[in-house]
C-alpha positions as CSV (number, residue, x, y, z in Angstrom):
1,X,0.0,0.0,0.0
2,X,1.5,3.1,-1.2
3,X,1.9,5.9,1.3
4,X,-0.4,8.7,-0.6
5,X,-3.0,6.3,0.4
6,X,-2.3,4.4,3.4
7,X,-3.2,7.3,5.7
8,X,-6.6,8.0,4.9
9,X,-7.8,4.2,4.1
10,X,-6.4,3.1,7.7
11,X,-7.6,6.5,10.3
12,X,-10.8,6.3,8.6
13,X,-11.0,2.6,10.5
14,X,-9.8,4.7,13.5
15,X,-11.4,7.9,13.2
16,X,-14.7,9.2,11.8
17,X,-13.4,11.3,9.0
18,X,-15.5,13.5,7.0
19,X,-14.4,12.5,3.7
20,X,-15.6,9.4,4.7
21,X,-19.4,11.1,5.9
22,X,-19.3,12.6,2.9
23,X,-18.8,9.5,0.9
24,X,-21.8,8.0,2.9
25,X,-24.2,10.2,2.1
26,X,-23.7,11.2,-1.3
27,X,-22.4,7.8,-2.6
28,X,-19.3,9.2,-4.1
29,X,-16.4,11.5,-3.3
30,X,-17.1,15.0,-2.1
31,X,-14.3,16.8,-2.2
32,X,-14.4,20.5,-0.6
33,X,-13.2,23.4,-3.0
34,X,-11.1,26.5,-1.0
35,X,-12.7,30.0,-2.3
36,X,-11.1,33.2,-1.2
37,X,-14.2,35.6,-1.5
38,X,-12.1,38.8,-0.9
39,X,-13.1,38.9,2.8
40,X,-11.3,41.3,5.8
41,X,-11.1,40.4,9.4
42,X,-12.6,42.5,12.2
43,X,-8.9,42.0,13.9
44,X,-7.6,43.6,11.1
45,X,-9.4,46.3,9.9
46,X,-9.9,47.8,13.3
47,X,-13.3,47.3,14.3
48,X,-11.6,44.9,17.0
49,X,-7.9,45.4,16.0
50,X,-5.2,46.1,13.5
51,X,-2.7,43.0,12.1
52,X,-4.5,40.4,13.1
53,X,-3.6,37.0,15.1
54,X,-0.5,36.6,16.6
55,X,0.7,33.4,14.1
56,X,-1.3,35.4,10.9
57,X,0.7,35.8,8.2
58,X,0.1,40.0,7.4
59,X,1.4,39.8,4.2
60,X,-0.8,37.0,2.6
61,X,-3.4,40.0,3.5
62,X,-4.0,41.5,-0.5
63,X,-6.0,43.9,-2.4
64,X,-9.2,41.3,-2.4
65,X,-11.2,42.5,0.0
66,X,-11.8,46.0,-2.4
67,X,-11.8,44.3,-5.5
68,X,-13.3,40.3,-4.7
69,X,-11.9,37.7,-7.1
70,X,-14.8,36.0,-8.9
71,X,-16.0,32.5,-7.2
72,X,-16.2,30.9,-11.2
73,X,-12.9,30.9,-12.3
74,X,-11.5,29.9,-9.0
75,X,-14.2,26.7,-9.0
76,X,-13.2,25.9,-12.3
77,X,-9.4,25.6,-11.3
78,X,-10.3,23.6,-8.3
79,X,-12.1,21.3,-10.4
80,X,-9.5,20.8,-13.0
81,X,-6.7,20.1,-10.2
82,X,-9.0,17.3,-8.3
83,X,-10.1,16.1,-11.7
84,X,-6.7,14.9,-12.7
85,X,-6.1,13.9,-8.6
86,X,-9.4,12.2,-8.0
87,X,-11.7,11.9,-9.9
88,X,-13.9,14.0,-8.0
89,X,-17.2,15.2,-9.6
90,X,-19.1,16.8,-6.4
91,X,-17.6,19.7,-4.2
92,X,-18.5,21.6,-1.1
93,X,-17.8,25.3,-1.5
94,X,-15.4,25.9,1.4
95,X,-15.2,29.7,2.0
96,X,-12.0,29.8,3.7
97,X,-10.0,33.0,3.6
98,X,-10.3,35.3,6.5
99,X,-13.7,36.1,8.1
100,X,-16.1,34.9,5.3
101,X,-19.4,36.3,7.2
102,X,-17.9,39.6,7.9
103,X,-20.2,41.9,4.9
104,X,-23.4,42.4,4.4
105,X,-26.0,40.1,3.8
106,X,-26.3,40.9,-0.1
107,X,-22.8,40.8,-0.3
108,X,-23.2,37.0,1.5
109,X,-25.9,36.1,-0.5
110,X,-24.0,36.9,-3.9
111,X,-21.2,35.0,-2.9
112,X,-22.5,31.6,-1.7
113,X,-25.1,31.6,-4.5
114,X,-22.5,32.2,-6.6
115,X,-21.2,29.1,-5.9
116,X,-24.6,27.2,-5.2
117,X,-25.9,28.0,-8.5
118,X,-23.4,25.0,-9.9
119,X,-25.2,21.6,-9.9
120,X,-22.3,19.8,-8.8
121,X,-21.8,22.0,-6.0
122,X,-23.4,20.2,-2.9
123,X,-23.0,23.0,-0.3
124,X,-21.1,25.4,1.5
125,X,-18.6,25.2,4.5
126,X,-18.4,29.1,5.4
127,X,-14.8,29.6,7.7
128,X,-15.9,32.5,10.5
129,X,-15.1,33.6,14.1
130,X,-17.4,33.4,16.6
131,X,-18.1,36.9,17.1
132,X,-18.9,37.7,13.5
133,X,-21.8,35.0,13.5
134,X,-25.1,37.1,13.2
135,X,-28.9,36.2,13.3
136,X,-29.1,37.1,9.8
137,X,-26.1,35.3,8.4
138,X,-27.6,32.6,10.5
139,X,-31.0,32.5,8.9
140,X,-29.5,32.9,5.5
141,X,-27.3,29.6,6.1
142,X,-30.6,27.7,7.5
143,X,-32.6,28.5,4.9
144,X,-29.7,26.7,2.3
145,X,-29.9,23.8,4.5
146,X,-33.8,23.8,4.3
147,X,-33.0,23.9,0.5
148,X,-31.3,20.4,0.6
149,X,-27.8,21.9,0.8
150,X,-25.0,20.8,3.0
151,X,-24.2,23.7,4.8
152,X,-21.4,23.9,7.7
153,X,-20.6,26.4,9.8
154,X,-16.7,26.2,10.6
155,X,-15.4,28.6,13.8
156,X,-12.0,29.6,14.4
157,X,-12.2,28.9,18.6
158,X,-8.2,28.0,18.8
159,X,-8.4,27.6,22.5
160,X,-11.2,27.5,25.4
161,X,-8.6,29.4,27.3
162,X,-9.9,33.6,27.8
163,X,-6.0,34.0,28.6
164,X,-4.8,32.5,25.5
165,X,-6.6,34.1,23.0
166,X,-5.7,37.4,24.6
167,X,-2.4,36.4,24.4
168,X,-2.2,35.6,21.1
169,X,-4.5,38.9,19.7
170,X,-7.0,36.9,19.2
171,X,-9.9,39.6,19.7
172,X,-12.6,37.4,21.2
173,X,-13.6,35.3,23.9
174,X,-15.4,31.8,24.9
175,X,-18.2,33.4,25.8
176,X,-18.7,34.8,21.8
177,X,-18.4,30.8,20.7
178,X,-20.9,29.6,23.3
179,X,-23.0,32.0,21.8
180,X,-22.6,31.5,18.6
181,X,-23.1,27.7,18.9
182,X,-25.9,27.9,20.7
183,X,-27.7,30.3,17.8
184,X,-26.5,27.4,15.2
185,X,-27.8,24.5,17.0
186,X,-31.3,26.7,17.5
187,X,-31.0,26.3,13.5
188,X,-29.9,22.8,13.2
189,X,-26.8,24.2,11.6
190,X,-23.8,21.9,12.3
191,X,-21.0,23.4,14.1
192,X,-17.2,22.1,12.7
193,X,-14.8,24.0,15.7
194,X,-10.8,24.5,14.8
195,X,-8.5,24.2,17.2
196,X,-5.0,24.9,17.4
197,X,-2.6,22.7,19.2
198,X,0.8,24.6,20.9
199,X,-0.3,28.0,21.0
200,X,2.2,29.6,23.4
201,X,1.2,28.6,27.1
202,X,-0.8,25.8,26.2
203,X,0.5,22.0,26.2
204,X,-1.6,19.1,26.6
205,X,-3.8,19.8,29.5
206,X,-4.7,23.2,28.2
207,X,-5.6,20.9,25.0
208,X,-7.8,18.6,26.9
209,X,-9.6,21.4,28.8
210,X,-10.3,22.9,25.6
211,X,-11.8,19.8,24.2
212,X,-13.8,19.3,26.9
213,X,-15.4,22.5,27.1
214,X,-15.8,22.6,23.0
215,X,-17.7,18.8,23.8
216,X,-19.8,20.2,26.8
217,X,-21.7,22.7,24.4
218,X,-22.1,20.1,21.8
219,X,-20.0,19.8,18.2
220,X,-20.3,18.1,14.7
221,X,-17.1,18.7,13.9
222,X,-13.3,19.3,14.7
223,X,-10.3,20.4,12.7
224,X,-7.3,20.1,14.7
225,X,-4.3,21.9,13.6
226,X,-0.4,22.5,15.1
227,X,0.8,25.5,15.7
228,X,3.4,26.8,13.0
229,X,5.1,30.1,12.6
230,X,5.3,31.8,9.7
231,X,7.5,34.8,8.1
232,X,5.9,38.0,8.9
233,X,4.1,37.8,12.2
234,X,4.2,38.3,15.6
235,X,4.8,34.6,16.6
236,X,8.0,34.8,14.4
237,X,9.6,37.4,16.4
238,X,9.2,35.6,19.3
239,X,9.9,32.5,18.0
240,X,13.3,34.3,16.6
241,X,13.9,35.7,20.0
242,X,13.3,32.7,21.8
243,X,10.4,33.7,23.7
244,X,8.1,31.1,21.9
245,X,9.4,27.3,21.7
246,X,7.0,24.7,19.1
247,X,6.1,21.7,19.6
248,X,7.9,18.5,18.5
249,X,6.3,16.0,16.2
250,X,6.2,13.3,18.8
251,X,4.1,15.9,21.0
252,X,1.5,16.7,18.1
253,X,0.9,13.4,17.4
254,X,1.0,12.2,20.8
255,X,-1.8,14.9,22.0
256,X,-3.7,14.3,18.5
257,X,-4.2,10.7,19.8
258,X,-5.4,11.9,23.2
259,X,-8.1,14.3,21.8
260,X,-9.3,11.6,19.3
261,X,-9.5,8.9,22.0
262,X,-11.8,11.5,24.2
263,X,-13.8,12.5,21.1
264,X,-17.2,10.7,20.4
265,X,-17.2,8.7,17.6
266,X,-20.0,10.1,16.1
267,X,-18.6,13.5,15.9
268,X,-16.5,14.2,12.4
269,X,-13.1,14.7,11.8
270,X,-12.5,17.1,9.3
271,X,-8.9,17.7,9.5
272,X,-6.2,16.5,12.3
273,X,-2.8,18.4,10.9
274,X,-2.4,21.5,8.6
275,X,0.5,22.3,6.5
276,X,2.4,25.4,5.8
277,X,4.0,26.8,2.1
278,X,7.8,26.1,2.5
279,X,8.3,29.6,1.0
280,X,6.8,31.2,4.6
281,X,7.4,28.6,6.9
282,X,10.1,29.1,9.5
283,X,9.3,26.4,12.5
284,X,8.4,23.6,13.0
285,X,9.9,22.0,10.1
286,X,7.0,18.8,9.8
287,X,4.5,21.2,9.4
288,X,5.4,20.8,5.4
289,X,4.6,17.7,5.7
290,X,1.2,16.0,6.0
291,X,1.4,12.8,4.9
292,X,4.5,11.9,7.4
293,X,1.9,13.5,10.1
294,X,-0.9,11.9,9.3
295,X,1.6,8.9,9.2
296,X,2.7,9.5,12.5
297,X,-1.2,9.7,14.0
298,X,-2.0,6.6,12.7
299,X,0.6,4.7,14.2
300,X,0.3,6.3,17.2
301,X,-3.4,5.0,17.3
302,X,-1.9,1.7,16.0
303,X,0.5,1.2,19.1
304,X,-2.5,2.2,21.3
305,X,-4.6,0.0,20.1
306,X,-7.6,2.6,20.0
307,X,-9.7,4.9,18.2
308,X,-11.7,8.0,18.2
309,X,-14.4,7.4,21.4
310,X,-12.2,4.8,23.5
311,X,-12.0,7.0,26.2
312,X,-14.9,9.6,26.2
313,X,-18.4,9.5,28.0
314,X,-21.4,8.4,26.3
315,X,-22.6,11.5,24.2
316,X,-25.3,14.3,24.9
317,X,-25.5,17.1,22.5
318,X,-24.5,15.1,19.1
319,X,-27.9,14.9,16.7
320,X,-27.6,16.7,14.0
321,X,-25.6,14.5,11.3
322,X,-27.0,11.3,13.2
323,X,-30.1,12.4,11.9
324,X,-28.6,13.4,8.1
């Protein structure tokens, strides 16, 4: 078994992936599409600060947010690349760069439908933070999935931690994701939460805590992702100057297997490492690369002779794909 496929066929016996959800309910691959819709940030504009997250990358910040790049050309190019890679002839439109419910609702509207309209588009995954999560842009995503449409609402948490994300500029609370959870789940939209593994302070307890509190309220999904520092940001100076040390490989993986083993198995995984460009990336140096991560997790779970749910509680607040 070759190792661009060994990963994925072997944690998806071990973990609850949603590639493999996907493949469930639509009967073939679904493969999400990344759309940059020309979005800002509300931590970078200054409504709630200027420059953005501590491990943001400033200068990946263009001239999109005037002028959007149209949502056609940049499906078709998506398509063509899995085409020759997969296969794939189904995509969820995954609006990922920046805060991609920070604009009015017209402005909203245009964009997802702009992507919707395509027949082999089954739905949207819309990337957000928790306080930019309105009634409106609420309503508006409900009334796709009343429409049939696959509709995921993914927010940026990072940490449970109020200290943390102060520490790393992060511009919002717990309190602003309990609250936008809450408003989702009201709607039966499902909830996919990102968190970020190593963030300065923060080692596996922190991790744990986090997780548990995320669980408490109730969660679809989870994207879990390491820590990496990038040219051009805060983190870098510190990491530069010492004050900022990341984790090790052994570490990620090892606290990876400890959230999946506490997870419920009926709640997806949509990603458990993320990658960095070699061209920005200063630390650590595995972050470039996924398959000897994912690798890694998978024999970690392998040696432990587990899988996702091994060690959690029986489940409370987890209905919403169950019932899809």
């Amino acid at each position: 078994m070759s190792s661009s496929t060994r990963p994925e066929r072997v944690l998806s016996a071990r973990v609850n992936t949603f590639g493999q959800y996907l493949l469930r309910r639509y009967g073939q691959r679904v493969h999400k599409l990344a759309l940059n819709a020309g979005f800002t940030c509300p931590n970078r504009d200054g409504t709630k600060g200027i420059g953005g997250c501590t491990f943001c990358n400033n200068v990946s910040f263009g001239p999109n947010a005037q002028r959007p790049p149209e949502i056609d050309p940049q499906l078709d190019a998506g398509r063509q690349v899995l085409a020759k890679r997969t296969g794939a002839r189904r995509f969820m439109a995954y609006f990922q760069t920046y805060t991609n419910t920070y604009a009015e609702i017209a402005v909203l509207r245009a964009r997802y439908e702009a992507a919707l309209i395509h027949p082999d588009v089954v739905g949207l995954s819309v990337g957000t933070r928790p306080d930019c999560v309105s009634e409106a842009v609420l309503d508006l995503l409900a009334n796709y999935r009343a429409r049939g449409k696959e509709v995921w609402l993914e927010l940026g948490l990072q940490s449970a931690d109020d200290q943390t994300l102060a520490r790393i500029n992060r511009g919002h609370g717990f309190a602003e994701y309990r609250t936008a959870v809450t408003a989702a789940h009201r709607r039966g939209i499902p909830v996919c939460t990102h968190l970020i593994i190593g963030l300065p302070g923060e080692g596996r307890e922190a991790a744990l805590n986090t997780l548990d509190r995320v669980l408490e309220l109730g969660v679809e999904g989870l994207k879990l992702h390491p820590l990496h520092v990038v040219k051009h940001t805060r983190l870098a100076i510190d990491w530069q100057q010492g004050a900022y040390q990341p984790l090790t490989l052994e570490d990620y993986v090892g606290i990876c297997a400890d959230l999946i083993e506490r997870t419920p198995a009926n709640v997806l995984y949509h990603r458990l490492t993320g990658t960095a460009s070699p061209e920005i990336l200063l630390a650590p140096e595995w972050c470039s690369r996924k398959w000897a991560v994912l690798n890694a997790i998978e024999a970690e779970l392998f040696r432990r002779h587990t899988r996702q749910g091994a060690r959690c509680a029986v489940p409370l607040n987890y209905k919403l794909i169950n019932s899809a």
